[in-house]
N, C-alpha and C positions, 0 to 999 in steps of 0.2 A: 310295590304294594297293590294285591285285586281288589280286597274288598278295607273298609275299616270298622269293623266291628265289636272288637275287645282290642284287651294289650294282646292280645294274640298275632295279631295282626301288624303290631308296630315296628317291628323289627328291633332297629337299634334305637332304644330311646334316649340316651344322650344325643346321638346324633340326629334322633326328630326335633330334641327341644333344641340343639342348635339353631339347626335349621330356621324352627321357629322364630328365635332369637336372631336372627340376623335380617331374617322378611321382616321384624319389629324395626331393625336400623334404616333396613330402606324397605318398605311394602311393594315400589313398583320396581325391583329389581328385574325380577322376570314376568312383566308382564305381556308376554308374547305367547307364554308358553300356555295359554288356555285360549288363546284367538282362534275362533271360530267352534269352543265347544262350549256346551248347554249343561247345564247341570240343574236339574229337577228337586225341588224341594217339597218332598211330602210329609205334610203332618197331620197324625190322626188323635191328636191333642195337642192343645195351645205351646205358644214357643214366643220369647223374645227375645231373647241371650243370643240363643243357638240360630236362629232365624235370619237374626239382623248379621252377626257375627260372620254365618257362611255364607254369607250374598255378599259383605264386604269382602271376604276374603276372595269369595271367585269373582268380584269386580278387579280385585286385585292384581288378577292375575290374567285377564283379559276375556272373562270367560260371562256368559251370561248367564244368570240366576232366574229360573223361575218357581214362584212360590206356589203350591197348590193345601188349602185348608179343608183337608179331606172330610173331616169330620165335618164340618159347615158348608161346604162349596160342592161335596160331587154325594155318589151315591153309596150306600152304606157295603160294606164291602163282606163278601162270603168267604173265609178260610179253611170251612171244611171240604177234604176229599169227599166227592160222592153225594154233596149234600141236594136234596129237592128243595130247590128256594121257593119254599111258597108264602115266605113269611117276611120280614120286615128289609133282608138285604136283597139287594138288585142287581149288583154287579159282585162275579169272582173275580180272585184277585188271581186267579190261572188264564181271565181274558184279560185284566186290568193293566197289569203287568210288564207281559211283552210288548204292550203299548207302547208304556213309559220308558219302557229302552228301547224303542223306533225312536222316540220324541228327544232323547237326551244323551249324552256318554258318560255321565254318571246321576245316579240315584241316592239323594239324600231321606232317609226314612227316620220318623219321627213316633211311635208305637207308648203305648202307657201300659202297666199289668192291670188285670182285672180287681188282684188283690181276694180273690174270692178263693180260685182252683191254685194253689203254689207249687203242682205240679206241671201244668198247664203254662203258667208264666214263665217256671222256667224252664222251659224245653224251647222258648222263645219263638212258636210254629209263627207268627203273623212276619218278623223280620226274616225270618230264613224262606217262607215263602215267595217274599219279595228278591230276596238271593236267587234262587231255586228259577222264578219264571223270569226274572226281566232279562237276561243275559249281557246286561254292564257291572261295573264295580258299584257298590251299596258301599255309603256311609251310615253309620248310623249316630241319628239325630237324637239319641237316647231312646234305650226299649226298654223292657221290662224288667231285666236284669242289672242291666249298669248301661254307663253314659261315659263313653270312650274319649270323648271331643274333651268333656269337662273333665277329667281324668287326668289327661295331657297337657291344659291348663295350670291345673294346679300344681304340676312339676316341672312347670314353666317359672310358675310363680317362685313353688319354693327354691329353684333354683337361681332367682335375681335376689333371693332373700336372705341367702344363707348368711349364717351368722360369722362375724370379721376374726372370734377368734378363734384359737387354734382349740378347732374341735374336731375329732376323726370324723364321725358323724353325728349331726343334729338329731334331736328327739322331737319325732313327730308326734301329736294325738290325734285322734278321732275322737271323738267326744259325741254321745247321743245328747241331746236338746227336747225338749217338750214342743208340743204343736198341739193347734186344735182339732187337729184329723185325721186322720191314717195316710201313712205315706210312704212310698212304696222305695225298697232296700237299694235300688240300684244306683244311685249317686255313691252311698255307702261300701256298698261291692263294689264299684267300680276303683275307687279311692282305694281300698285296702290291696287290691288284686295290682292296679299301679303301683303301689310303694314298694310292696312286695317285690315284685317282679326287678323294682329299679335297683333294690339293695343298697342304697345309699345312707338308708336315714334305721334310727331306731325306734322302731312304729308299735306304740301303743292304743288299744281299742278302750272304751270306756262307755259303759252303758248298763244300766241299768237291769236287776234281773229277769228271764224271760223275753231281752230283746240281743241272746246272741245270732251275729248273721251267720250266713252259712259259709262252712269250716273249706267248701273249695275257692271262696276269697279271702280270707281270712287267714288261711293258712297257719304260720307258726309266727306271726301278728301275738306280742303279750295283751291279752284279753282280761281286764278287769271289772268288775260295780266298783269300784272306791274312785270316784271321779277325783279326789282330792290328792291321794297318790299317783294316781296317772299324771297330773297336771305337774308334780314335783321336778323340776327341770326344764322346763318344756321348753322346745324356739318356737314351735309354728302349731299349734292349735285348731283345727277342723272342728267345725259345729255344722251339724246335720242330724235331724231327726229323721225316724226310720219306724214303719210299725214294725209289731213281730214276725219274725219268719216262720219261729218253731209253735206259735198259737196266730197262724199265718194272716196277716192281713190286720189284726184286732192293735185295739189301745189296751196298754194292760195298768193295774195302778202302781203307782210306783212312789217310795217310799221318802225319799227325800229330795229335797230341791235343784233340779239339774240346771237351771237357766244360770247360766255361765256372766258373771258379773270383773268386776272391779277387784275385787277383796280373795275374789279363788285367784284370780292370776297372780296374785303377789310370792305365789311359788314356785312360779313359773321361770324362766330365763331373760323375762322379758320379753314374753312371744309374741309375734305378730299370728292375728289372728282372718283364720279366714270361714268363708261359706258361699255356696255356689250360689247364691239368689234365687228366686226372690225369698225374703226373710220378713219373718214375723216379728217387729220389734215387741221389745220386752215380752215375749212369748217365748220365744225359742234365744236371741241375742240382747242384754239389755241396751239402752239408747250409750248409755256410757261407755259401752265396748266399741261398740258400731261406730260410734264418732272420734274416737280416739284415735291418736299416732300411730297405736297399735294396730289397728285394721287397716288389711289391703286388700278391702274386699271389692274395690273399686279397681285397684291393680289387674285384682285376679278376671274381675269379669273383662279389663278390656283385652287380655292376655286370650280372649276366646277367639279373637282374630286371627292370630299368629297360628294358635293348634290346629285352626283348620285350613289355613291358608299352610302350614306344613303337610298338613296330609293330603289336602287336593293336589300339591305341588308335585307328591309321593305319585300319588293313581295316575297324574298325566305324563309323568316322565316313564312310567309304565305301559302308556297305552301311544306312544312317538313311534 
């Protein structure tokens, strides 16, 4: 593995989330195999999952973690070619860069969408810049688009989850969730472009009209508004709010009650339920789902170790 950037990047994912799964049985199985390298953690918005998560995992594995909070701690950074900085940023990220691969052997990048330009966010220029100059392997710590690390989590998870009986394959959801603010699609894309890709499960989307994502994650993903038929069957339930893609960035109204309770799951299969944190109780999850047998969302977030301690595993057995 060079870089980890999408499932593009993951190769065989059965054999990541093993992988993953077996660093969960013993974490310091190979902890040699990152002595004496550095791995850089940059984030140019807040992070605590992803943050905590890959510092444990490259303690893991013998490696040192250093954190740097770009947005807070250094200087604001320049992405355009060509650009005269006479204005608020101070460093390019074409000096910035090959710094931080002098400094490290690998580059964790952490990037938010503007939410304003949705062509702009997705052509994803601020992560593939940091590709382009640093010349080490880049993970990414979530961009604009999607969130790789939490992606491979979650088919962590549903895979210690699967259900005992004889089922060819489980019915997954996606389910959109209410929020108090716009939020940006790549947890979502990320999540549908994983399943997809994994072929395992049978992945239904569910969200309200005017918030479908966009059709190259999504794929041939059955795409519904009737959250109440999606749920009919269900083992494993995703909640995640997302603004709109196609009236990009906005909150649109929407018509009936999405926040996901007690009394919709009863047609369900019994699903465990998940979300990538942090959550809005009774906003987006009620208290009654979240504290229930049914959630593993406790599960899922400590399973962020294992995804990334599989894919740092991946880039140094690459760079030996």
């Amino acid at each position: 593995m060079k870089n980890f950037l999408s499932v593009k990047d993951a190769g065989n994912i059965d054999s990541l989330i093993k992988t993953a799964l077996d660093l969960k049985k013993n974490p310091l199985s190979n902890q040699s195999l990152g002595k004496g390298k550095r791995i850089g953690l940059l984030f140019l918005n807040p992070s605590m999952r992803t943050r905590l998560s890959t510092q444990i995992a490259a303690q893991n594995l013998g490696m040192e973690a250093i954190v740097f909070n770009a947005s807070q701690e250094g200087w604001s950074f320049e992405f355009e070619e060509g650009a005269i900085m006479n204005g608020s940023t101070a460093e390019h990220v074409k000096d910035a860069a090959p710094i931080l691969g002098n400094y490290f052997d690998i580059l964790g990048v952490r990037t938010f969408p503007s939410l304003k330009n949705r062509e702009e966010d997705y052509a994803e220029k601020i992560l593939h810049q940091f590709v382009k100059y640093c010349g080490i392997p880049v993970i990414s710590l979530e961009s604009a688009t999607v969130h790789p690390l939490q992606s491979l989590t979650d088919l962590i998870t549903i895979s210690e989850n699967l259900p005992l009986k004889n089922k060819t394959k489980p019915k997954v959801v996606l389910t959109w969730a209410p929020h108090v603010k716009p939020l940006p699609q790549c947890v979502a894309n990320s999540f549908s472009e994983w399943v997809n890709t994994w072929k395992h499960t049978d992945f239904v989307i569910a969200n309200p009209k005017g918030y479908n994502l966009d059709k190259n994650f999504t794929k041939d993903a059955t795409i519904t508004d009737d959250q109440e038929e999606a749920l009919k069957d269900a083992d494993f339930v995703y909640v995640k709010n997302w603004s709109s893609f196609e009236d990009y960035g906005r909150i649109l109204p929407v018509e009936n009650d999405w926040l996901l309770c007690e009394k919709k799951l009863q047609v369900t299969n019994n699903a465990k339920i998940m979300h990538c944190l942090p959550v809005r109780r009774n906003v987006e999850l009620s208290d009654e789902i979240l504290d229930s047998k049914n959630s593993i969302i406790t599960e899922e977030a400590g399973n962020r170790v294992w995804a990334a301690q599989a894919v740092l595993s991946s880039i140094l057995n690459s760079l030996s």
